[in-house]
PDB file of N, CA, C, O and CB in Angstrom:
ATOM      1  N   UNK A   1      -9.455  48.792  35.909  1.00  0.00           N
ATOM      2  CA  UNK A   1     -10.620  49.637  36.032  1.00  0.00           C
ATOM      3  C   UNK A   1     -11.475  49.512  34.765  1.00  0.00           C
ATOM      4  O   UNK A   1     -10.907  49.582  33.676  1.00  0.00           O
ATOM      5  CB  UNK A   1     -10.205  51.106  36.280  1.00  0.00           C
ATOM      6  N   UNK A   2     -13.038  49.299  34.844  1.00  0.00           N
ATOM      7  CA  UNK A   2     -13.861  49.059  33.945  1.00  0.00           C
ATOM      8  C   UNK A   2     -14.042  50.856  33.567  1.00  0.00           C
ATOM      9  O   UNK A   2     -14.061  51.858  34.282  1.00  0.00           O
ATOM     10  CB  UNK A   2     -15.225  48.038  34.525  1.00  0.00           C
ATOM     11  N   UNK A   3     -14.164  50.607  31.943  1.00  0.00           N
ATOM     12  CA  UNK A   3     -14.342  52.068  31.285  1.00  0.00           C
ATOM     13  C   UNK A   3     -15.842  51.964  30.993  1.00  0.00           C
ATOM     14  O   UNK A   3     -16.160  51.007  30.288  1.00  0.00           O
ATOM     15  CB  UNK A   3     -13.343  52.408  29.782  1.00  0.00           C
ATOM     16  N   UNK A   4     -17.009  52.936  31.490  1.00  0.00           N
ATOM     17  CA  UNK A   4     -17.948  52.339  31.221  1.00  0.00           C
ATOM     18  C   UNK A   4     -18.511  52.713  29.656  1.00  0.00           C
ATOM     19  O   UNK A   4     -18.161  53.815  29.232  1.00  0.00           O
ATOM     20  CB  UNK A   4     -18.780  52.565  32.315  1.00  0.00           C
ATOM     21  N   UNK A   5     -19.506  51.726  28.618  1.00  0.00           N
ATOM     22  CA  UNK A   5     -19.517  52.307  27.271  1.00  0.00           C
ATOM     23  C   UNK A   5     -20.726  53.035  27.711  1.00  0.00           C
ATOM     24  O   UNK A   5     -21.531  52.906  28.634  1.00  0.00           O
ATOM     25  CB  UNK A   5     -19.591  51.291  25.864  1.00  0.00           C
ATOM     26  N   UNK A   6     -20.509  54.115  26.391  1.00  0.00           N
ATOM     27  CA  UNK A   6     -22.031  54.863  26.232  1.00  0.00           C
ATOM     28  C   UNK A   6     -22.014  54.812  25.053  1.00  0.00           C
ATOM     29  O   UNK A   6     -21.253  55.008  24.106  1.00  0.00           O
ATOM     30  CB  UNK A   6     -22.386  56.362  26.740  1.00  0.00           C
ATOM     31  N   UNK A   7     -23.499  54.356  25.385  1.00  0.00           N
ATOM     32  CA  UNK A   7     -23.990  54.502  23.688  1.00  0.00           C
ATOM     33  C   UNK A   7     -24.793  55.633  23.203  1.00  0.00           C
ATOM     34  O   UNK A   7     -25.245  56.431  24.024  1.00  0.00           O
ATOM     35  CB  UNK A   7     -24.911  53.319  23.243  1.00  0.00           C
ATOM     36  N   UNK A   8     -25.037  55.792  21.816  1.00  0.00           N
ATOM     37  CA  UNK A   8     -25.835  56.531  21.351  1.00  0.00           C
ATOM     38  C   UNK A   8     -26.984  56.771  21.493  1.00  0.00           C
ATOM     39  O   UNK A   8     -26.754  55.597  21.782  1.00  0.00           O
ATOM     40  CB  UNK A   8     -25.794  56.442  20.627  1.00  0.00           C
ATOM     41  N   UNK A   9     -28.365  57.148  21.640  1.00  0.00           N
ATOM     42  CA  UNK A   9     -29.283  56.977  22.008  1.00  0.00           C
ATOM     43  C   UNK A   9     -30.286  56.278  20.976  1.00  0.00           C
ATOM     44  O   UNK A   9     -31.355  55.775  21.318  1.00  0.00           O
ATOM     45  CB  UNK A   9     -29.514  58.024  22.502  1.00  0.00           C
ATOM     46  N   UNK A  10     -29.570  56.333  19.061  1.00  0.00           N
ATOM     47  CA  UNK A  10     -30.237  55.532  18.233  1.00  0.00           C
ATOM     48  C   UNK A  10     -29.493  54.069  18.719  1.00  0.00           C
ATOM     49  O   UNK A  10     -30.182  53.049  18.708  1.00  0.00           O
ATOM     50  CB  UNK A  10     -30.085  56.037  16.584  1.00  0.00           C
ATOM     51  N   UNK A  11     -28.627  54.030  18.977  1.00  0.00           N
ATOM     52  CA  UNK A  11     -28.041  52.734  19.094  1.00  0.00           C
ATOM     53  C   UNK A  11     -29.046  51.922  20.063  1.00  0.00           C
ATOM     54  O   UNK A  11     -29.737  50.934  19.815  1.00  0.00           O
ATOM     55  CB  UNK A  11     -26.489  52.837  19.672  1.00  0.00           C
ATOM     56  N   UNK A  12     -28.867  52.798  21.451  1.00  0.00           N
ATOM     57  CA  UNK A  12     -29.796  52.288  22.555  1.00  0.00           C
ATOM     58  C   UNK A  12     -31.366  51.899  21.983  1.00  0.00           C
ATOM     59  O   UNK A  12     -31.917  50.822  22.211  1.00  0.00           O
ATOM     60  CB  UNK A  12     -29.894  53.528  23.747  1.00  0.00           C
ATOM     61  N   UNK A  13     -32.002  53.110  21.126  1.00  0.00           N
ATOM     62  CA  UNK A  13     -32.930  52.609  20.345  1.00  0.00           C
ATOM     63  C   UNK A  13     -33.221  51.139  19.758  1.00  0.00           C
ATOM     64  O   UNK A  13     -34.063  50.299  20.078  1.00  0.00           O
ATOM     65  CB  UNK A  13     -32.801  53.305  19.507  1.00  0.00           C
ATOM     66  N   UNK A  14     -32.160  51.141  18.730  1.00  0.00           N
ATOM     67  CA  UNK A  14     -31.655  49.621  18.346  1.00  0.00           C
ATOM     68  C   UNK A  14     -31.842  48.219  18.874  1.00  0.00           C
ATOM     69  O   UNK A  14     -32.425  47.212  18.473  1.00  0.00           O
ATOM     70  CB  UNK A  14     -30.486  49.628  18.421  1.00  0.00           C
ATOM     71  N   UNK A  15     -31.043  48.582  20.043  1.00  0.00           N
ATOM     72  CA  UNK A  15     -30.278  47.590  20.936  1.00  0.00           C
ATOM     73  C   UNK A  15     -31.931  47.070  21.803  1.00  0.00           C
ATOM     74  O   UNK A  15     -32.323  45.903  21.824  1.00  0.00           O
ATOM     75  CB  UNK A  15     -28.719  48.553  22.161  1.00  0.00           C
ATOM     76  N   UNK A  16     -32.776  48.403  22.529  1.00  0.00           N
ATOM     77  CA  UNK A  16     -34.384  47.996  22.663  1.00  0.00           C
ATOM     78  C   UNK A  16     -34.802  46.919  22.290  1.00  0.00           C
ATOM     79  O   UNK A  16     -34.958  45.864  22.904  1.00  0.00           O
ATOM     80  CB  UNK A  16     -35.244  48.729  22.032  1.00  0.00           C
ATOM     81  N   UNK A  17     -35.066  47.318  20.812  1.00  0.00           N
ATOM     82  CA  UNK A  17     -35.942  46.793  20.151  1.00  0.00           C
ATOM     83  C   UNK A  17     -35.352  45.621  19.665  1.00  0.00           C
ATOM     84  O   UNK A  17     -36.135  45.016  18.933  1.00  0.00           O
ATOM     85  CB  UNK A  17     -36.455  47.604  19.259  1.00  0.00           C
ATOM     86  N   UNK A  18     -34.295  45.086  19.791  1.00  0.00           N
ATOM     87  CA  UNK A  18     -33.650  43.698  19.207  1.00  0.00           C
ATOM     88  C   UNK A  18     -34.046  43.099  20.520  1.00  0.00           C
ATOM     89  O   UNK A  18     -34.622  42.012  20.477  1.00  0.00           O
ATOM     90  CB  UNK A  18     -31.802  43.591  18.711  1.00  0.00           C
ATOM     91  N   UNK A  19     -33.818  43.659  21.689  1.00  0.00           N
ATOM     92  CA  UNK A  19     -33.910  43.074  23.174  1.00  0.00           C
ATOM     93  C   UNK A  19     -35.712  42.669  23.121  1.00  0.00           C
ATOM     94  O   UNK A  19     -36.137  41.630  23.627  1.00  0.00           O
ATOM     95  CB  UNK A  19     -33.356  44.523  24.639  1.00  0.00           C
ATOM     96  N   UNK A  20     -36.330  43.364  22.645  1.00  0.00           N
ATOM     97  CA  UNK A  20     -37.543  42.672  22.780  1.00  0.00           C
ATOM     98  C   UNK A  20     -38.410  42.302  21.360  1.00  0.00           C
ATOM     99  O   UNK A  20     -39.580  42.424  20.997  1.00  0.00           O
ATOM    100  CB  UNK A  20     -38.365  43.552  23.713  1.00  0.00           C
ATOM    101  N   UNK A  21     -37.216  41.806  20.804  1.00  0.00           N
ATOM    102  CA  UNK A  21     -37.858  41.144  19.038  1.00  0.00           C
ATOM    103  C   UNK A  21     -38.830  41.358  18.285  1.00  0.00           C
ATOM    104  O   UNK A  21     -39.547  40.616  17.614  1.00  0.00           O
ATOM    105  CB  UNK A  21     -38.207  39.933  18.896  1.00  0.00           C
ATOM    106  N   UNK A  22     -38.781  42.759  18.503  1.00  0.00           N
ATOM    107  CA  UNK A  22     -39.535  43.465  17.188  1.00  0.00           C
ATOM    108  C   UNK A  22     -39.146  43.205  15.794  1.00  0.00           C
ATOM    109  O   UNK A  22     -37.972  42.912  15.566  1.00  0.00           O
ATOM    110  CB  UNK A  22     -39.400  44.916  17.241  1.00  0.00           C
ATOM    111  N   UNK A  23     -39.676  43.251  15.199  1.00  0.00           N
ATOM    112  CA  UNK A  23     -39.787  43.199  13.778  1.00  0.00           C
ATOM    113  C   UNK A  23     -40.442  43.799  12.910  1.00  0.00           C
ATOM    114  O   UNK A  23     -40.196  43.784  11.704  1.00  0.00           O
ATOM    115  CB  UNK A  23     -40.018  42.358  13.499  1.00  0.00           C
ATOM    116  N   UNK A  24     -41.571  44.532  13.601  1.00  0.00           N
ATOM    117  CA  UNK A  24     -42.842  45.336  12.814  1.00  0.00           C
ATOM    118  C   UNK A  24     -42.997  46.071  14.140  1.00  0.00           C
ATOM    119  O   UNK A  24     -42.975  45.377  15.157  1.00  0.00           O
ATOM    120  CB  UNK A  24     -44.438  44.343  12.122  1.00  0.00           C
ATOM    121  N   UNK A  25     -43.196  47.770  14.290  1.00  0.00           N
ATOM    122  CA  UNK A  25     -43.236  48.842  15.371  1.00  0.00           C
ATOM    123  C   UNK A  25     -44.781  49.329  15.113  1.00  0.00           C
ATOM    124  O   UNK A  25     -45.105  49.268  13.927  1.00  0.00           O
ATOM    125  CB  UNK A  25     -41.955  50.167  15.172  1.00  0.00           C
ATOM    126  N   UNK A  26     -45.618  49.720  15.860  1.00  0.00           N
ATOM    127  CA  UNK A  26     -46.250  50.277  16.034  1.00  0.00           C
ATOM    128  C   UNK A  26     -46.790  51.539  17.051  1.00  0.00           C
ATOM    129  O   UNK A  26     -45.827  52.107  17.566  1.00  0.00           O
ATOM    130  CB  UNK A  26     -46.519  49.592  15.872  1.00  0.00           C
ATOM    131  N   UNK A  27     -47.846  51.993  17.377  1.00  0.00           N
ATOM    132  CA  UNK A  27     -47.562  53.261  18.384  1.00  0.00           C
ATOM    133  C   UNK A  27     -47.329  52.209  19.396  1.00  0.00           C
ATOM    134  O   UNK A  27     -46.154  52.504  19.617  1.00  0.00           O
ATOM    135  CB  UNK A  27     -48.891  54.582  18.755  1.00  0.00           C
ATOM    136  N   UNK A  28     -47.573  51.118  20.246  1.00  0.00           N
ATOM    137  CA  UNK A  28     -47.883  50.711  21.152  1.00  0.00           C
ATOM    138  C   UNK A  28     -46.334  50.613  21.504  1.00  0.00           C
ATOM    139  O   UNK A  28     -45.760  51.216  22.410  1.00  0.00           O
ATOM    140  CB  UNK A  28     -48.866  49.651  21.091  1.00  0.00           C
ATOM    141  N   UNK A  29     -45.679  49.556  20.417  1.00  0.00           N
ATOM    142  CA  UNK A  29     -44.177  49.479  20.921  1.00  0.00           C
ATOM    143  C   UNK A  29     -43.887  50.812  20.636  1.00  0.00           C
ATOM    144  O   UNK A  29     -42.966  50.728  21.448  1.00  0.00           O
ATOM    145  CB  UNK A  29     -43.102  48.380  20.180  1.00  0.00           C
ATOM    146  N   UNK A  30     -43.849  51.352  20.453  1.00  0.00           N
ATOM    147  CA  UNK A  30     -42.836  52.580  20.300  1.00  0.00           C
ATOM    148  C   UNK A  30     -43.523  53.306  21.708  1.00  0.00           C
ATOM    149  O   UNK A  30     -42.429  53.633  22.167  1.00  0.00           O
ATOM    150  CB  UNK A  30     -42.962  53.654  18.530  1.00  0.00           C
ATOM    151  N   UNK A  31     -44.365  53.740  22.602  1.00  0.00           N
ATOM    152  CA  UNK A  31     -45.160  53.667  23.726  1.00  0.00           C
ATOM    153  C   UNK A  31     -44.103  52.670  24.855  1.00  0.00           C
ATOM    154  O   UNK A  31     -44.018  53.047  26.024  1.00  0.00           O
ATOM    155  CB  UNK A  31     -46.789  52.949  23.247  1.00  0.00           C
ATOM    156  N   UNK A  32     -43.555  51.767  24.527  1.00  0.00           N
ATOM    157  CA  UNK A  32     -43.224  50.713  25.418  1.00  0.00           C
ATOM    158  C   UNK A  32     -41.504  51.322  25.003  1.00  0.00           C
ATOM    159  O   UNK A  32     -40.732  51.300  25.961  1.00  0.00           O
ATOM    160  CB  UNK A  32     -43.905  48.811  24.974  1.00  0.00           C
ATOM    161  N   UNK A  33     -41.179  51.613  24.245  1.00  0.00           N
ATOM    162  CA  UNK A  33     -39.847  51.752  24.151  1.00  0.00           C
ATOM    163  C   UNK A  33     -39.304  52.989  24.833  1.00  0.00           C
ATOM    164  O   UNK A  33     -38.217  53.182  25.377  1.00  0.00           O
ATOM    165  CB  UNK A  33     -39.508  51.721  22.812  1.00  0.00           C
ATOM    166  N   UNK A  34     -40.327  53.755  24.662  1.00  0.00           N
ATOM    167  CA  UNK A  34     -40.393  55.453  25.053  1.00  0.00           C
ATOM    168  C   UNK A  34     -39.712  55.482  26.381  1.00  0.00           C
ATOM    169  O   UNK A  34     -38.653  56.043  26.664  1.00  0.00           O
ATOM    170  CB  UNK A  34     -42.105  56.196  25.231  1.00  0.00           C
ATOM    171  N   UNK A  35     -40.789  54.528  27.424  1.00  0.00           N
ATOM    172  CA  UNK A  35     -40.942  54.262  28.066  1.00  0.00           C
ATOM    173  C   UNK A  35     -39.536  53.477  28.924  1.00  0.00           C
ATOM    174  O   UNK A  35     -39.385  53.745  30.116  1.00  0.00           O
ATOM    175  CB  UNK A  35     -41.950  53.932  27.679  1.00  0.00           C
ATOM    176  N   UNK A  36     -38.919  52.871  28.483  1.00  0.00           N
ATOM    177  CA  UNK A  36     -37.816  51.957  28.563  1.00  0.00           C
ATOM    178  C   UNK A  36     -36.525  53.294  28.437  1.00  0.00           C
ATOM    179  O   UNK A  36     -36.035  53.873  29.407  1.00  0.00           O
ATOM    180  CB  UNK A  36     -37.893  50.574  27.128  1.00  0.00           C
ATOM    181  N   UNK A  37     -36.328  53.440  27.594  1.00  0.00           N
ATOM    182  CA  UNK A  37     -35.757  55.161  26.905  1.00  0.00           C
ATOM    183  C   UNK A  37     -35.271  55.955  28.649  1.00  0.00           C
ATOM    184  O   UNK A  37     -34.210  56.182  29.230  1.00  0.00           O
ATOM    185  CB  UNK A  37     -37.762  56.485  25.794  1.00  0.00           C
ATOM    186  N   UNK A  38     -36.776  56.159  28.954  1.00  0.00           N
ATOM    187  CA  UNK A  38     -37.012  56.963  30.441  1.00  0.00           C
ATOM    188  C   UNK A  38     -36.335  56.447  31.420  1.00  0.00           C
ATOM    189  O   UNK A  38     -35.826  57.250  32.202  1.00  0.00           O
ATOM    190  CB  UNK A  38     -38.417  56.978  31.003  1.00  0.00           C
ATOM    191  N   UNK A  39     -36.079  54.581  31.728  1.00  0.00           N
ATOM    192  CA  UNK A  39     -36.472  54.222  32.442  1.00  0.00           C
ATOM    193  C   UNK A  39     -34.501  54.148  32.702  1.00  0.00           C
ATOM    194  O   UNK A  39     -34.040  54.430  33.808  1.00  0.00           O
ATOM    195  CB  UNK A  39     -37.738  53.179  32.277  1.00  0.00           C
ATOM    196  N   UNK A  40     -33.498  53.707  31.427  1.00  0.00           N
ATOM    197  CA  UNK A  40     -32.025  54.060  31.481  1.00  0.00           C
ATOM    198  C   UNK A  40     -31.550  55.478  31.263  1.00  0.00           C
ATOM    199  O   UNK A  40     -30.401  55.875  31.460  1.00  0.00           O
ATOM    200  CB  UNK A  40     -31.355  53.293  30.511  1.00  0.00           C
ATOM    201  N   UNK A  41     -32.689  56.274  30.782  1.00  0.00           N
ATOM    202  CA  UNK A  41     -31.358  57.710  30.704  1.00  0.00           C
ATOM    203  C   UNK A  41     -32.767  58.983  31.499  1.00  0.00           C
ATOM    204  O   UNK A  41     -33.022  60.119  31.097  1.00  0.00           O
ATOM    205  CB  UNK A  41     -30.563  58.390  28.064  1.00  0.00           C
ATOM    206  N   UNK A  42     -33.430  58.216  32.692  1.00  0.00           N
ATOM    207  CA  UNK A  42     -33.559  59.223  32.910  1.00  0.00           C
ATOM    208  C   UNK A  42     -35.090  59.911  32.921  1.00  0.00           C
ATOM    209  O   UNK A  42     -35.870  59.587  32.026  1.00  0.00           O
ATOM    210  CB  UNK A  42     -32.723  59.617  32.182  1.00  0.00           C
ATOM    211  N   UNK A  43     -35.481  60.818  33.898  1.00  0.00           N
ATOM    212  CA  UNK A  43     -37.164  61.285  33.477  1.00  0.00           C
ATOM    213  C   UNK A  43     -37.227  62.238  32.662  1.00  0.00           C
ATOM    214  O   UNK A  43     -38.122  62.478  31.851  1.00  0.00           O
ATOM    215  CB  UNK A  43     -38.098  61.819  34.596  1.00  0.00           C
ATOM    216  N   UNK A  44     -35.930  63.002  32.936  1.00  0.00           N
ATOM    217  CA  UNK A  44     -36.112  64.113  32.117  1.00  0.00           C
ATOM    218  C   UNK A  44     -35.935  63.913  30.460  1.00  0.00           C
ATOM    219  O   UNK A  44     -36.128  64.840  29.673  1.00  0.00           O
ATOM    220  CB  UNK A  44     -35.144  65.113  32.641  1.00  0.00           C
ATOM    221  N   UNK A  45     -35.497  62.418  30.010  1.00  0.00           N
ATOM    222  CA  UNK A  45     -35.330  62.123  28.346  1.00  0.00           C
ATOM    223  C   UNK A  45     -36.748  62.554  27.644  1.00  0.00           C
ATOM    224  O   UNK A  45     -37.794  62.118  28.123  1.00  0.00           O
ATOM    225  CB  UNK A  45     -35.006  60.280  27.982  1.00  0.00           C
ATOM    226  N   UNK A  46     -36.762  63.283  26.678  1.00  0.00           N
ATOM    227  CA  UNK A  46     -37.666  64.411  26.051  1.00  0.00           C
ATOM    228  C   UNK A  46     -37.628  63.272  24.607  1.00  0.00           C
ATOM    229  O   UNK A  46     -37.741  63.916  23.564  1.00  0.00           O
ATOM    230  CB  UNK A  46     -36.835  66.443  25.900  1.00  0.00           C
ATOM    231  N   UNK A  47     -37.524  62.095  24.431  1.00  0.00           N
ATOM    232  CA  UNK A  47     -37.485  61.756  23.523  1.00  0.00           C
ATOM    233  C   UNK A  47     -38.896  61.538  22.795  1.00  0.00           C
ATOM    234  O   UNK A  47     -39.904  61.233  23.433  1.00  0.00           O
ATOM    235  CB  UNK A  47     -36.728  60.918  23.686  1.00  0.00           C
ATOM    236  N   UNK A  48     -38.889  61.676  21.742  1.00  0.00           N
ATOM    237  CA  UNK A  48     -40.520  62.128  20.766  1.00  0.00           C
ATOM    238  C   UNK A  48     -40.637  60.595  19.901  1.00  0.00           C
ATOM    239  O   UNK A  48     -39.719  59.838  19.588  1.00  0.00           O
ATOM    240  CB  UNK A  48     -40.284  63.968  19.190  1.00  0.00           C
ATOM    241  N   UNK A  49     -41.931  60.475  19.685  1.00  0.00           N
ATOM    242  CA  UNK A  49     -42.238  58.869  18.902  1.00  0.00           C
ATOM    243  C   UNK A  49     -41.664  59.229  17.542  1.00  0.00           C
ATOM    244  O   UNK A  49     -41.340  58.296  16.806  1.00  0.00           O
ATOM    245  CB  UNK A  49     -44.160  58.266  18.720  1.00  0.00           C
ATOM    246  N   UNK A  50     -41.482  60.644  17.076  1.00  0.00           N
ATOM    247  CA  UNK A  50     -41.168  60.767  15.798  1.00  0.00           C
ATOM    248  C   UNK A  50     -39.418  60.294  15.523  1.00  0.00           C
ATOM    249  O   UNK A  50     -38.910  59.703  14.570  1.00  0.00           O
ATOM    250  CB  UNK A  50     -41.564  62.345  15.434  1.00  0.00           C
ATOM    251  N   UNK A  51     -38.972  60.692  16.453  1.00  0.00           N
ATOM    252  CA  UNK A  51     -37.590  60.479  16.706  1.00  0.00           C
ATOM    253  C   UNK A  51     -37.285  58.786  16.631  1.00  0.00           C
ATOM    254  O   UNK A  51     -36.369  58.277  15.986  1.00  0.00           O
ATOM    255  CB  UNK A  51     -37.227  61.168  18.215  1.00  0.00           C
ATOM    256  N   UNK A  52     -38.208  58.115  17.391  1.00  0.00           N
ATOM    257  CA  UNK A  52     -37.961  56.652  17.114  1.00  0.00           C
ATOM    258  C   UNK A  52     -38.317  55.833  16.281  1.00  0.00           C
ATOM    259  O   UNK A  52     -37.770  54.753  16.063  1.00  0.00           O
ATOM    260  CB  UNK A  52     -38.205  56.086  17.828  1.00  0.00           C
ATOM    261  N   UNK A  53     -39.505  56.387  15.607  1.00  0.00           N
ATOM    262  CA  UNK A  53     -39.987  55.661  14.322  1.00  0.00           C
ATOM    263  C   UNK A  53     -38.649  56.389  13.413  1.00  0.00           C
ATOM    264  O   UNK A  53     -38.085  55.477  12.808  1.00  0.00           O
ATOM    265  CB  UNK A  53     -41.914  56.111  13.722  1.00  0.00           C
ATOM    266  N   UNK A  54     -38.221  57.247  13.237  1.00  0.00           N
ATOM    267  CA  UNK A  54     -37.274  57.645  11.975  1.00  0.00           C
ATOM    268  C   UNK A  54     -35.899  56.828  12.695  1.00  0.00           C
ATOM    269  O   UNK A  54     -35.086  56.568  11.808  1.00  0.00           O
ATOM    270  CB  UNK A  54     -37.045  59.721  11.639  1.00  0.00           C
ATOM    271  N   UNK A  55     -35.639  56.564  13.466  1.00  0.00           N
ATOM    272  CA  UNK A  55     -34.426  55.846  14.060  1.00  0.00           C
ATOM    273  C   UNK A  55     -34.874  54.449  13.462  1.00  0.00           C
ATOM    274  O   UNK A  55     -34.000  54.011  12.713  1.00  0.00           O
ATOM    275  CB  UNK A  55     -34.228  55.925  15.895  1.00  0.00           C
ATOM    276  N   UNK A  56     -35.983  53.614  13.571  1.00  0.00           N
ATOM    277  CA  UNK A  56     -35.862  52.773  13.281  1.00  0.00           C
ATOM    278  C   UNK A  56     -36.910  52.447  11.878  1.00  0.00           C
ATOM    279  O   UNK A  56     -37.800  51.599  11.940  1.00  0.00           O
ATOM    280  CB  UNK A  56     -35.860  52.195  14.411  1.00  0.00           C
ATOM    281  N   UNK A  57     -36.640  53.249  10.659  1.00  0.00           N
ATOM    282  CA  UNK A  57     -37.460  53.276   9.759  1.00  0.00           C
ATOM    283  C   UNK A  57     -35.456  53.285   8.910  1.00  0.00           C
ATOM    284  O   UNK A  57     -34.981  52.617   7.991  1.00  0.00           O
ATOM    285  CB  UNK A  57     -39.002  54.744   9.743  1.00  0.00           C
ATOM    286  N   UNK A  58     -34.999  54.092   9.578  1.00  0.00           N
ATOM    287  CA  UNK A  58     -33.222  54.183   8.937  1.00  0.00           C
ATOM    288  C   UNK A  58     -32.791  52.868   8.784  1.00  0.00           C
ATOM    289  O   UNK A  58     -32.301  52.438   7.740  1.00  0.00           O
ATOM    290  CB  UNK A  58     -31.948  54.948  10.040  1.00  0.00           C
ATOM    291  N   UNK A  59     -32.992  52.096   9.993  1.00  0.00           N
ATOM    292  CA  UNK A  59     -32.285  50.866  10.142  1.00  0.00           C
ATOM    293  C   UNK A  59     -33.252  49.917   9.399  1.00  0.00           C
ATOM    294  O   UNK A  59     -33.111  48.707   9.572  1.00  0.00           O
ATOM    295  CB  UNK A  59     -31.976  50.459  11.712  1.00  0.00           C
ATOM    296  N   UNK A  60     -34.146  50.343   8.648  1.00  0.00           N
ATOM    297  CA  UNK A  60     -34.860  49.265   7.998  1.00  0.00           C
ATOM    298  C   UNK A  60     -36.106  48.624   8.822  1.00  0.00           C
ATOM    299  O   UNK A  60     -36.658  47.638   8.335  1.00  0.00           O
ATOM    300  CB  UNK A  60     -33.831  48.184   7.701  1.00  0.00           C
ATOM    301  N   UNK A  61     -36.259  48.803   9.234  1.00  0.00           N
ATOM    302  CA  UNK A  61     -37.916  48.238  10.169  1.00  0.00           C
ATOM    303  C   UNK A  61     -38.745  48.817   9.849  1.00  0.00           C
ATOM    304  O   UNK A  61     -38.906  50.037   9.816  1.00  0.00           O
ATOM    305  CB  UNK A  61     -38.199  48.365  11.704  1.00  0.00           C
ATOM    306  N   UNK A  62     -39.515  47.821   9.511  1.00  0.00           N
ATOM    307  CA  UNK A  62     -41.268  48.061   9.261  1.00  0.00           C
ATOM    308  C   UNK A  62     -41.522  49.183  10.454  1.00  0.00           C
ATOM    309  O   UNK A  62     -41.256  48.873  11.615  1.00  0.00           O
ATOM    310  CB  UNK A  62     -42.457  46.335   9.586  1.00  0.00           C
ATOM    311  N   UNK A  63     -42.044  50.497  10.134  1.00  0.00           N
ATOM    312  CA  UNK A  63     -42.674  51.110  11.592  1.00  0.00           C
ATOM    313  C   UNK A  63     -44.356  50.838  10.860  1.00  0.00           C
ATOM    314  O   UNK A  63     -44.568  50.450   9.711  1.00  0.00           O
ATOM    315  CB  UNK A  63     -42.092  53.303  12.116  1.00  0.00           C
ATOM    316  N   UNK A  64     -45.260  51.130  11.775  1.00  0.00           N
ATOM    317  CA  UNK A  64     -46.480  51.214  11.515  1.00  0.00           C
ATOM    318  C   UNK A  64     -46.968  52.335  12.021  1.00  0.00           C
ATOM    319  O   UNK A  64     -47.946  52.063  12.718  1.00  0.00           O
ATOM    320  CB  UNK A  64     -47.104  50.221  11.866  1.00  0.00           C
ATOM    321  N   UNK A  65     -46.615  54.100  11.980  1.00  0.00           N
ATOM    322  CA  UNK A  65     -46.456  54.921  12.859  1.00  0.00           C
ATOM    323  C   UNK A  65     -46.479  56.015  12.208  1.00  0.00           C
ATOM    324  O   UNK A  65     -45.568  56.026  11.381  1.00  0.00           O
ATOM    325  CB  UNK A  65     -45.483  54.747  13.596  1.00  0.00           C
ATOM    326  N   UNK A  66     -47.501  57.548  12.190  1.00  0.00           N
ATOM    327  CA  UNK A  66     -47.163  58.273  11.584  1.00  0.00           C
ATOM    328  C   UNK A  66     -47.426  59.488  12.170  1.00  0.00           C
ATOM    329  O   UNK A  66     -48.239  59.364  13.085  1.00  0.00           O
ATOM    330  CB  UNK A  66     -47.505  58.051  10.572  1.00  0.00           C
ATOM    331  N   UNK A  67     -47.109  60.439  12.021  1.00  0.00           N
ATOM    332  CA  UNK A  67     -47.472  62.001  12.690  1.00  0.00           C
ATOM    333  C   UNK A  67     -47.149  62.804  12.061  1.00  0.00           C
ATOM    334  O   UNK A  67     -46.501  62.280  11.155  1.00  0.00           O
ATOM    335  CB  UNK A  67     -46.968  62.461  13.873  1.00  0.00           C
ATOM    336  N   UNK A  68     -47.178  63.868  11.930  1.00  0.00           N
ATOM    337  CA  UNK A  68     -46.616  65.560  11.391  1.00  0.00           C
ATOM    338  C   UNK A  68     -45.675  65.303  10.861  1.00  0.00           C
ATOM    339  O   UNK A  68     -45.561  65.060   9.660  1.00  0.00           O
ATOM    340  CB  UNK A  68     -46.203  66.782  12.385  1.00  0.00           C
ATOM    341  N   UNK A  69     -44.519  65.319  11.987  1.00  0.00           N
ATOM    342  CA  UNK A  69     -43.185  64.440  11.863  1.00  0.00           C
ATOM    343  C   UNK A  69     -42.274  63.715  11.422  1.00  0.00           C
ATOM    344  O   UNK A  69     -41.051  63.825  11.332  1.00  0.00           O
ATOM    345  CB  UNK A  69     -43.093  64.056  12.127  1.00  0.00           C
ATOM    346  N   UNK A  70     -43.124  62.849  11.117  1.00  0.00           N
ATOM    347  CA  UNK A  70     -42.382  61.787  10.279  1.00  0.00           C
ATOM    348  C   UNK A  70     -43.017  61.430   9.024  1.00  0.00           C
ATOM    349  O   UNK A  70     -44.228  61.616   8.901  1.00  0.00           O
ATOM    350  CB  UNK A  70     -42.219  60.524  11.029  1.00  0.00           C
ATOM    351  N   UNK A  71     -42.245  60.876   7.963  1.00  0.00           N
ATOM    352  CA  UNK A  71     -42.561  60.973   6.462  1.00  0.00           C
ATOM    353  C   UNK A  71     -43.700  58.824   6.961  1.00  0.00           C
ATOM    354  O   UNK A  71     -43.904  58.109   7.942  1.00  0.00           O
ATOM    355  CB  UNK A  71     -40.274  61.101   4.879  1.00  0.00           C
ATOM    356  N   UNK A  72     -44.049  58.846   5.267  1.00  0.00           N
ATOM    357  CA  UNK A  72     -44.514  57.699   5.413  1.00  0.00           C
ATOM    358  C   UNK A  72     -44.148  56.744   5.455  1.00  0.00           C
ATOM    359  O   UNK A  72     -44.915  55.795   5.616  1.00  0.00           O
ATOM    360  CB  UNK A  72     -45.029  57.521   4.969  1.00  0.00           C
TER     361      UNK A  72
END
């Protein structure tokens, strides 16, 4: 019997954005990821651009992205 994995949702973050070879984020990808986000966990995922630019500002990626929210 297959155990199925779950991942984290920064991981899934991660895992996105390697899947479509980012290297530098802006609102647009982060718009497209949001989007993707929705599309495996769901309509009701409440996930915020601030949440993904700081997910992937941790892991070291250029974001190009700023709001209230998130630092520079």
């Amino acid at each position: 019997m297959k155990v199925p994995i779950i991942l984290s949702k920064k991981q899934l973050i991660l895992d996105l954005c390697r899947e479509k070879g980012l290297d530098r984020v802006g609102e647009q990808a982060i718009r497209g990821l949001r989007v993707d986000l929705r599309r495996r966990l769901g309509p009701d995922d409440g996930t915020s651009f601030s949440y993904i630019a700081s997910v992937l500002r941790e892991a070291g990626m250029r974001v190009d992205y700023q709001d209230r929210f998130t630092g520079p």
